[in-house]
C-alpha positions in Angstrom: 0.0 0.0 0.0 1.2 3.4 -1.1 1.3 5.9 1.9 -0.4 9.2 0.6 -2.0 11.8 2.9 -5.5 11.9 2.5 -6.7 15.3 1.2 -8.4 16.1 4.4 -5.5 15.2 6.4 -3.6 17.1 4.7 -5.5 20.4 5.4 -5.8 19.5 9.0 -1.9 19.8 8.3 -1.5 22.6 7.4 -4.2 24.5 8.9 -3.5 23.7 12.0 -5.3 20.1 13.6 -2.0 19.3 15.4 -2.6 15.4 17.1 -4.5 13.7 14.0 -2.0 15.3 11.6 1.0 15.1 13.4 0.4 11.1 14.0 -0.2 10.8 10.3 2.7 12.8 8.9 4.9 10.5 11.8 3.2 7.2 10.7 3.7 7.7 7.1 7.2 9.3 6.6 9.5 8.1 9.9 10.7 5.2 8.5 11.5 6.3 5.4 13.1 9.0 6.7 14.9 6.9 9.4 16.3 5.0 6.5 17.3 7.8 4.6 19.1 9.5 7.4 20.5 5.9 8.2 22.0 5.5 4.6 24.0 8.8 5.3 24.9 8.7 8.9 25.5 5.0 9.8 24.2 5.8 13.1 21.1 4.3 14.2 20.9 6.8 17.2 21.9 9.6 15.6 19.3 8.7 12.8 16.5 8.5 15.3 17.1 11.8 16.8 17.7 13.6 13.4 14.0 12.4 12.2 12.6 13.1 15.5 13.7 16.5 15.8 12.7 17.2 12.3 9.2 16.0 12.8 8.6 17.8 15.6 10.2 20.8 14.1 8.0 20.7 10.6 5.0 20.8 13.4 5.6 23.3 15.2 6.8 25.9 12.3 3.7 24.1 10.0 5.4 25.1 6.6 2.8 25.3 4.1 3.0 23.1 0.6 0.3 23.0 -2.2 1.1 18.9 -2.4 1.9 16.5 -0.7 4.6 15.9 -3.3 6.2 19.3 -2.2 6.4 18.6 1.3 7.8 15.3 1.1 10.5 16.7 -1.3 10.9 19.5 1.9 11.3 16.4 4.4 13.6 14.6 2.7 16.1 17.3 1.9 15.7 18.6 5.5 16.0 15.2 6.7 19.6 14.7 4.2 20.5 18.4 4.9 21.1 17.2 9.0 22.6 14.3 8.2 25.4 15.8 6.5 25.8 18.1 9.2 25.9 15.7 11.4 28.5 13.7 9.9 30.8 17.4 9.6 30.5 17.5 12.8 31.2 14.0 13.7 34.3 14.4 11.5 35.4 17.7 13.4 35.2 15.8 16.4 37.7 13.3 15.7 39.4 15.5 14.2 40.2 17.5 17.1 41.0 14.4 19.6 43.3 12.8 16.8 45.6 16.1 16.5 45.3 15.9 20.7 46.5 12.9 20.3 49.4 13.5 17.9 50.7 16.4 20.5 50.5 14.1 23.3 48.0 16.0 25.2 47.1 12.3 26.6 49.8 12.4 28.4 49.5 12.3 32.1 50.6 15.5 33.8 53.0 15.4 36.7 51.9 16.3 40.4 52.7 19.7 40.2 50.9 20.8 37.3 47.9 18.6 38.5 48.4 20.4 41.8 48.7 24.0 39.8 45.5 23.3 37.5 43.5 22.6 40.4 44.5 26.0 42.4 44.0 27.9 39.0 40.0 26.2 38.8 39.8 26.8 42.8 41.0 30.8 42.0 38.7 30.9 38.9 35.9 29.4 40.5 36.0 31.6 43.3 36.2 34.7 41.4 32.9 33.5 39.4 31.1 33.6 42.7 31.7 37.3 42.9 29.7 37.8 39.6 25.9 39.1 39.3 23.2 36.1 39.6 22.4 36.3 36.0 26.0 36.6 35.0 27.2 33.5 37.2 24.6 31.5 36.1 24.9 32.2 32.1 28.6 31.5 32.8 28.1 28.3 34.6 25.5 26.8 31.9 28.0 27.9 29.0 31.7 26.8 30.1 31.0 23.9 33.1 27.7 22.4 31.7 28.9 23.4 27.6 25.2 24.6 27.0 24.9 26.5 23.9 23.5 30.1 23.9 20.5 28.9 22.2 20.0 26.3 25.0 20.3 28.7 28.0 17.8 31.4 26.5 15.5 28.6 26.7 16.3 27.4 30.3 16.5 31.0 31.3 13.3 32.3 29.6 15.8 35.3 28.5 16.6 36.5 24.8 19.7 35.1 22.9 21.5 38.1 22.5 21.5 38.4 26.2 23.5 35.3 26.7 26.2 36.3 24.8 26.2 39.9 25.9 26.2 38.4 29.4 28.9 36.1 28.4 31.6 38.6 27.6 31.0 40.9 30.3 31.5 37.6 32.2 34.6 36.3 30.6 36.0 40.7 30.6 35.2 40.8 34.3 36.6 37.0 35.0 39.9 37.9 32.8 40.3 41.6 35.2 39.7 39.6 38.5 42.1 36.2 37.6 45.1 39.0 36.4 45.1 40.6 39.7 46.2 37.3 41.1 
């Protein structure tokens, strides 16, 4: 059996009937998509997660097509699109701990500079106590828990282009407190 939207379906799509619709869309194109992404990636996790989040995303932004020919051409492309992605950044990734590993920043430190990085994070960590709530916390979420901007606006319920102002005036006041040490 050929999976097609049915007409009606489809307007409840686009106009706006978000449980019926949504279940359809996700009944009729995950696999394929799933297989797809899975051709690209190799990664049957990563495959999972790219369809999900591009489900959900096409729901909640409710793009509007003329066909259902159209839209499927949108989901499959979208679908490739962050695959690719993914693999670039995959490939940056080992990238990065290859050339670490060609230096021979695997190699274990002595005492003293264990003992010396560990005073330096005590020092650091002390002086980002001293900064504003807001500040302390943007700071925290970006370089200890490696959230991205986009992440903490979220968590904060506060507007992008506060994080990253936030951010600087945190690292500018950090780099001004650490150098008087």
């Amino acid at each position: 059996m050929k999976n097609t939207i049915h007409p009606s379906s489809w307007n409840n799509f686009v106009i706006g009937d978000e449980s019926l619709s949504f279940s359809d869309v996700y009944f009729m194109y995950s696999g394929t998509l799933f297989e797809h992404s899975f051709r690209i990636t190799k990664d049957t996790e990563a495959s999972l997660e790219i369809v999900d989040f591009l489900l959900i995303k096409v729901s909640q932004i409710r793009p509007s097509y003329k066909s259902s020919g159209d839209f499927k051409n949108f989901l499959f492309k979208s679908c490739a699109n962050r695959s690719l992605n993914y693999l670039r950044s995959e490939k940056r990734r080992r990238a990065a701990q290859t050339e670490a590993m060609r230096h021979g920043d695997y190699v274990l430190n002595s005492i003293e500079d264990m003992l010396v990085t560990r005073e330096r994070f005590k020092e650091a960590m002390i002086a980002v106590k001293t900064l504003p709530q807001g500040m302390q916390s943007i700071f925290i979420h970006s370089f200890i828990n490696e959230r991205t901007p986009k992440e903490i606006a979220v968590l904060l319920n506060v507007p992008e282009t506060s994080v990253y102002t936030q951010r600087s005036q945190a690292l500018k006041r950090l780099r001004l407190t650490l150098a008087r040490h």
